[in-house]
N, C-alpha and C positions, 0 to 999 in steps of 0.2 A: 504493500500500500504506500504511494507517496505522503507527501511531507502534507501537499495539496489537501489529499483524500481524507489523511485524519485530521488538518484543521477541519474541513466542512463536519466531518462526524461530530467534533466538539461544539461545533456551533449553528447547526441546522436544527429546527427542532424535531425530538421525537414524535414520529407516525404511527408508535404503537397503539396509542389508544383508538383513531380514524381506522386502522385497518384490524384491530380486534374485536370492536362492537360496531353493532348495527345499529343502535339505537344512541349512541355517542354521535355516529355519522349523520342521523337525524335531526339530532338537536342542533349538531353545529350546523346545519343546512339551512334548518329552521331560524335561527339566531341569527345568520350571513343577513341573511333575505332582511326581515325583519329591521336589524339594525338599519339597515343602511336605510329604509325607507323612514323609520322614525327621528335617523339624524337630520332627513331633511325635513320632517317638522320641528323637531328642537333649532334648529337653523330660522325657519321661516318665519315661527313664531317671536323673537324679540325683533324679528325685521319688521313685521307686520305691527306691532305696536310702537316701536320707533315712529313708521309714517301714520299711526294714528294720532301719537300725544307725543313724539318728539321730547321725550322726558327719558334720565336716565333711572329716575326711580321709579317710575312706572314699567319699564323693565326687568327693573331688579322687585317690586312688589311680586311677577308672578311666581317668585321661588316663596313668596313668604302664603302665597292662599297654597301652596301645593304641601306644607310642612305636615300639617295637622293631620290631613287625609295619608300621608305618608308615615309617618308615624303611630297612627291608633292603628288603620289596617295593615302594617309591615307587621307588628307584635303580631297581632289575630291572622295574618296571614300564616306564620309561622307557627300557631298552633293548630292550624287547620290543614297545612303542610306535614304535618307529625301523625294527626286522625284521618286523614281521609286520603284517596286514591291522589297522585302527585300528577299522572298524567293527566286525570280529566280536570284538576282543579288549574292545571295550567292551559288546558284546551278550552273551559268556559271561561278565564280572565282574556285569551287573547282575543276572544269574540270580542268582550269587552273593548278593548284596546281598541280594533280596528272601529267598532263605533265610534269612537271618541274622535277618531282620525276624521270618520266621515262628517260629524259634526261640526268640525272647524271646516271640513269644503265647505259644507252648508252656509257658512258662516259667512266664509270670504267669499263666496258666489253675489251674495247681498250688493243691492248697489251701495250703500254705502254700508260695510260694516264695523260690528259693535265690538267693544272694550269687554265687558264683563261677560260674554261667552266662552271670550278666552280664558279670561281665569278659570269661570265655573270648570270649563273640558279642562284645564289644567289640574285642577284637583280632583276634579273624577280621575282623569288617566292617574296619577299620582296614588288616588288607593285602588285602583285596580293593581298597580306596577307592585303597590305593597302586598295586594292576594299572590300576585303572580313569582313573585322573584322568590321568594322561601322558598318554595315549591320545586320551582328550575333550577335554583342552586344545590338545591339537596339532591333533586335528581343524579345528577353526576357521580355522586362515588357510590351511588345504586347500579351502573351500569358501565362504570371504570373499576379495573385492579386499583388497589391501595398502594401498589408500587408505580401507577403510573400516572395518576395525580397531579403531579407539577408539571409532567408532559401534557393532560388536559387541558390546565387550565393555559399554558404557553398556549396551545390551538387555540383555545378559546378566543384570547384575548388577540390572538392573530388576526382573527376575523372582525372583530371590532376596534383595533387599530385602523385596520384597511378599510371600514366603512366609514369610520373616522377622518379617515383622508377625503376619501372619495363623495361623501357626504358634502359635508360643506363645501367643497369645491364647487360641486354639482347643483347644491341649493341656492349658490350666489348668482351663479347662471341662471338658474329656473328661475327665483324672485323677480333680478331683473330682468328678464325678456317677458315673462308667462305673470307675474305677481306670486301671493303666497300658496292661491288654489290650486297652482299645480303641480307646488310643495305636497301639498295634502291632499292631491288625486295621487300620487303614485305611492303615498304611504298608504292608502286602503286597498291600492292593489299588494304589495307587498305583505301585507296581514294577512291577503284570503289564500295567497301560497303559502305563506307561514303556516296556515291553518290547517291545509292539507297535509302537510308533512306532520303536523304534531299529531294527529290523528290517526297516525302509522305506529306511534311509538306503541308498543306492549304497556302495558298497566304495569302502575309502581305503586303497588298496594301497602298502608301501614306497617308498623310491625305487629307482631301479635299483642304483644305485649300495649300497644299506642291506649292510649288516654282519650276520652271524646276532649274535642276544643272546649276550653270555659276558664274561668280567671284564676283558677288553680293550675290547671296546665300551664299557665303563661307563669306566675311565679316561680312553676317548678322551675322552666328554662332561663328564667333571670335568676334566681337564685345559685342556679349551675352558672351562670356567666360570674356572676359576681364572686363565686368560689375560685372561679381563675381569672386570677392578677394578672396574665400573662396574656390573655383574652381581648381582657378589660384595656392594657396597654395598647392592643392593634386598635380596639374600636376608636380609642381617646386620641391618641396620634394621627389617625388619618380624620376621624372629623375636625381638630384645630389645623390641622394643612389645610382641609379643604374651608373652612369656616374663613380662614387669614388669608388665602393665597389661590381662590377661585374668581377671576375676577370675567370669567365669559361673559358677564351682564352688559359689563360696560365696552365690549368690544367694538361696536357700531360705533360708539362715540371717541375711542383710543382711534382708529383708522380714519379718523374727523379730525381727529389730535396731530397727526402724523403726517396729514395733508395725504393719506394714500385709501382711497375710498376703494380703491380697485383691489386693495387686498383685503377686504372685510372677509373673504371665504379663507384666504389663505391661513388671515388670523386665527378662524374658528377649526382649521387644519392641521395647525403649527403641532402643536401637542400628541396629534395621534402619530403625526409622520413621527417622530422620535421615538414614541412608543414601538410603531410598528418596525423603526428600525433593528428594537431589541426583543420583540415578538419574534422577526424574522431570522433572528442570531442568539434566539435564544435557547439552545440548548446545554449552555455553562450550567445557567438556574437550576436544572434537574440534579446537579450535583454537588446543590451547598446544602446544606445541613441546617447553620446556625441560621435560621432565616427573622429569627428576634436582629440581630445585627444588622442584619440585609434589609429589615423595613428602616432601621434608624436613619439608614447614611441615605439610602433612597428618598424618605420623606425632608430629610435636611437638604439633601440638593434639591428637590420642589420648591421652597421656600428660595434656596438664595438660587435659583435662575429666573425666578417670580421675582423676587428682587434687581435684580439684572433688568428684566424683561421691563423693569417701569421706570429704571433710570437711561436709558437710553432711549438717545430721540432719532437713531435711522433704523425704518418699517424691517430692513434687513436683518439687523441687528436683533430689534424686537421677533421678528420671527424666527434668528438660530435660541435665542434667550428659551420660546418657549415651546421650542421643539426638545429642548435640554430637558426642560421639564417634564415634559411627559416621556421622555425615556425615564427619568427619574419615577415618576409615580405605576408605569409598567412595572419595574422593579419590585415596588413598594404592593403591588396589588397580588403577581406572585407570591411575596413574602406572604400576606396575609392569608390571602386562599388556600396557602399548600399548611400553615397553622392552624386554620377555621377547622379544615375536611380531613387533616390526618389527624386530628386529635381528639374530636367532637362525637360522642357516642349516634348511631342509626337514630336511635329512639327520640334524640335530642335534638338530630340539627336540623329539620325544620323552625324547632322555635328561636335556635341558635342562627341561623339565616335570617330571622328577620329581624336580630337584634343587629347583626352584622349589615342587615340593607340599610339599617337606620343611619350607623355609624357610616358608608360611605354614601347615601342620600340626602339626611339630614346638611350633613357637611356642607356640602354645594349649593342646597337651597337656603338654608340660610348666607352662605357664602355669596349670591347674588347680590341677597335684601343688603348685606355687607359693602360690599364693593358698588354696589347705585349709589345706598345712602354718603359713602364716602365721595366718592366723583362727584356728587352736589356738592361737598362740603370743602372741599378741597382741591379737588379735579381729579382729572383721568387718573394721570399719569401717578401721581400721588399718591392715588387709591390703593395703585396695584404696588409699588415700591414699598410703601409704609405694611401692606397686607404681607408682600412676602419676607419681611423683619419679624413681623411679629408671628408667622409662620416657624421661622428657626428659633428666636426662642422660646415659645410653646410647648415646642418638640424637645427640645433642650432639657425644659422644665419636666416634662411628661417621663420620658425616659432616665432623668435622676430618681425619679417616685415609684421608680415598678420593673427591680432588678433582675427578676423574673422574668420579664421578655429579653434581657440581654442573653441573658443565658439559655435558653431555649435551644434545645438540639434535637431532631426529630429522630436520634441516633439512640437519645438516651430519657426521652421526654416519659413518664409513666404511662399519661395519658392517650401519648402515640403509639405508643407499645402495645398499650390494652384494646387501642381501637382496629391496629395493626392485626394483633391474633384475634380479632372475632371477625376480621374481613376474610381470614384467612378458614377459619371456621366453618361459616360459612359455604364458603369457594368448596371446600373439600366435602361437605356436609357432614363434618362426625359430632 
């Protein structure tokens, strides 16, 4: 084998999970589609209210109607996620979804259209996404080896890098030539082939042991969160990144800042293209261990190239800034995933999923209401440099408090061990 051969081996990602399950193939099919068509309504929607009310707090309000709906049903999703069949309850939320999709054509078809539709769909979609993501996340080590996990979720996050690119690029075109409707005509065709393909998946039926959903289920899985510090670390870290250092709200108005309106897609792009640089090279990750260490340095470089990303005033600059950063936060989302799912008992991670949706949900929507309110008060540019300061030291502060994640080895962790031999278990059936 050349020299060649074995770099690519070290850094291509692994196919074993794509070419050992059918129902992994599935998902990620399903997820491809999907993605890309809802990035071009996450795109379309702060453009559409830009040319309504030309406000940057009125952009950044729609993270703060979508908190609550995201929050109550993320918990109840993840108990309903642990009780009840994974497949159908993810095949009735994406019906949902694609509703909501059609709702806003509805919307924007209007000759003149309304302000408060959008929010309303925005918090609808927001607890359906809280029914639906517990469900989907848990699905996955239902239907991956336990050994191949970190190789999952690299695919995973392969495909939503790449609709991440492709996405906004494509929405800035659509907006301007077509308007927002035709953002959100191709996101309701992309649901109803989503739809078809979820509908293939085999049933992911409870465990036997599952609990019916109700406010004792749900304490059972926070109280298991709260029993690990080390949990609690991933959740607390990625919601102050994301709370300090998300400033997509204000992006329409930074490319106004910049004098460069032509890059308004490229901005909302920046991020993934980094990510999917290390999605596509990411075959190293399968082989680190300490991945408590591996969210630290990750989440701290998110902060200071968001830092970066607001002190500098060429669009160029600003766009390698926050490409840096979402290789950084790629990093940071492996760490976390490959922590959540090798560690977290079958019976539990449903409700543990939806504590974890909150933690990187929450984050970001409040992180808009954040970075609007700021841009008022102080400006763009400001928003975003002062945001990714107080990003690092958060993180800084977070990681002194909860030694626990430093130390995390999935070599020697209890909890990965124990979850390790019952996947194994299982598999063998003894």
């Amino acid at each position: 084998m050349t020299a060649a051969a074995r770099f690519l081996r070290k850094v291509v990602p692994d196919l074993t999970p794509w070419r050992s399950s059918r129902d992994f193939r599935l998902l990620w099919s399903s997820g491809c589609i999907t993605a890309f068509g809802s990035l071009l309504t996450y795109i379309a929607v702060p453009i559409q209210i830009k040319q309504l009310t030309d406000s940057p707090v009125a952009v950044g309000l729609a993270g703060a109607f979508e908190l609550v709906p995201l929050v109550v049903f993320g918990l109840w999703g993840g108990a309903l996620a642990d009780a009840l069949d994974r497949r159908r309850l993810v095949l009735l939320s994406e019906a949902g979804l694609a509703l909501m999709a059609a709702l806003l054509l509805a919307n924007a078809l209007l000759p003149h259209p309304l302000l408060w539709p959008i929010y309303l769909v925005g918090a609808l979609t927001a607890a359906l996404d809280g029914l639906q993501r517990p469900a989907l996340d848990s699905m996955i080590p239902r239907v991956v080896a336990h050994d191949q996990l970190p190789a999952a979720f690299t695919l995973l996050s392969l495909y939503r890098n790449a609709a991440s690119v492709a996405g906004p690029a494509l929405a800035g075109v659509v907006v301007a030539v077509a308007g927002p409707r035709s953002a959100f005509a191709l996101d309701v065709l992309t649901f109803l082939v989503s739809l078809a393909l979820i509908a293939r998946l085999r049933p992911v039926p409870p465990a036997e042991s599952a609990e019916r959903p109700s406010l004792r289920s749900l304490g059972q899985g926070l109280r298991y969160a709260w029993s690990r510090k080390d949990l609690l670390g991933t959740y607390a870290i990625d919601t102050v990144a994301m709370l300090f250092a998300f400033p997509v709200a204000v992006f329409p108005f930074l490319a106004s800042a910049l004098d460069a309106e032509w890059a308004l897609g490229l901005l909302y792009s920046a991020t993934a293209v980094g990510a999917l640089a290390v999605s596509a090279t990411g075959g190293w990750m399968a082989r680190i261990h300490r991945h408590g260490r591996m969210l630290l340095v990750a989440a701290l470089g998110w902060g200071a190239a968001m830092t970066l990303a607001g002190l500098v005033g060429n669009v160029w600059l600003v766009l390698l800034c926050l490409a840096a950063a979402g290789a950084a936060d790629q990093i940071s989302g492996v760490a976390r995933s490959t922590i959540w799912n090798q560690s977290i008992p079958d019976e539990l991670r449903g409700r543990l999923a939806g504590v974890e949706l909150l933690s990187y949900s929450v984050g970001p929507q409040l992180g808009q209401v954040r970075a609007g309110g700021m841009a008022a008060l102080v400006g763009v540019r400001a928003s975003i440099w002062t945001g990714g300061v107080m990003c690092v030291l958060g993180v800084l502060a977070l990681t002194a408090s909860v030694p626990k994640l430093l130390a995390w080895d999935s070599r020697t962790d209890p909890h990965a061990l124990a979850v390790r031999a019952e996947h194994e278990r299982q598999a063998t059936g003894v």
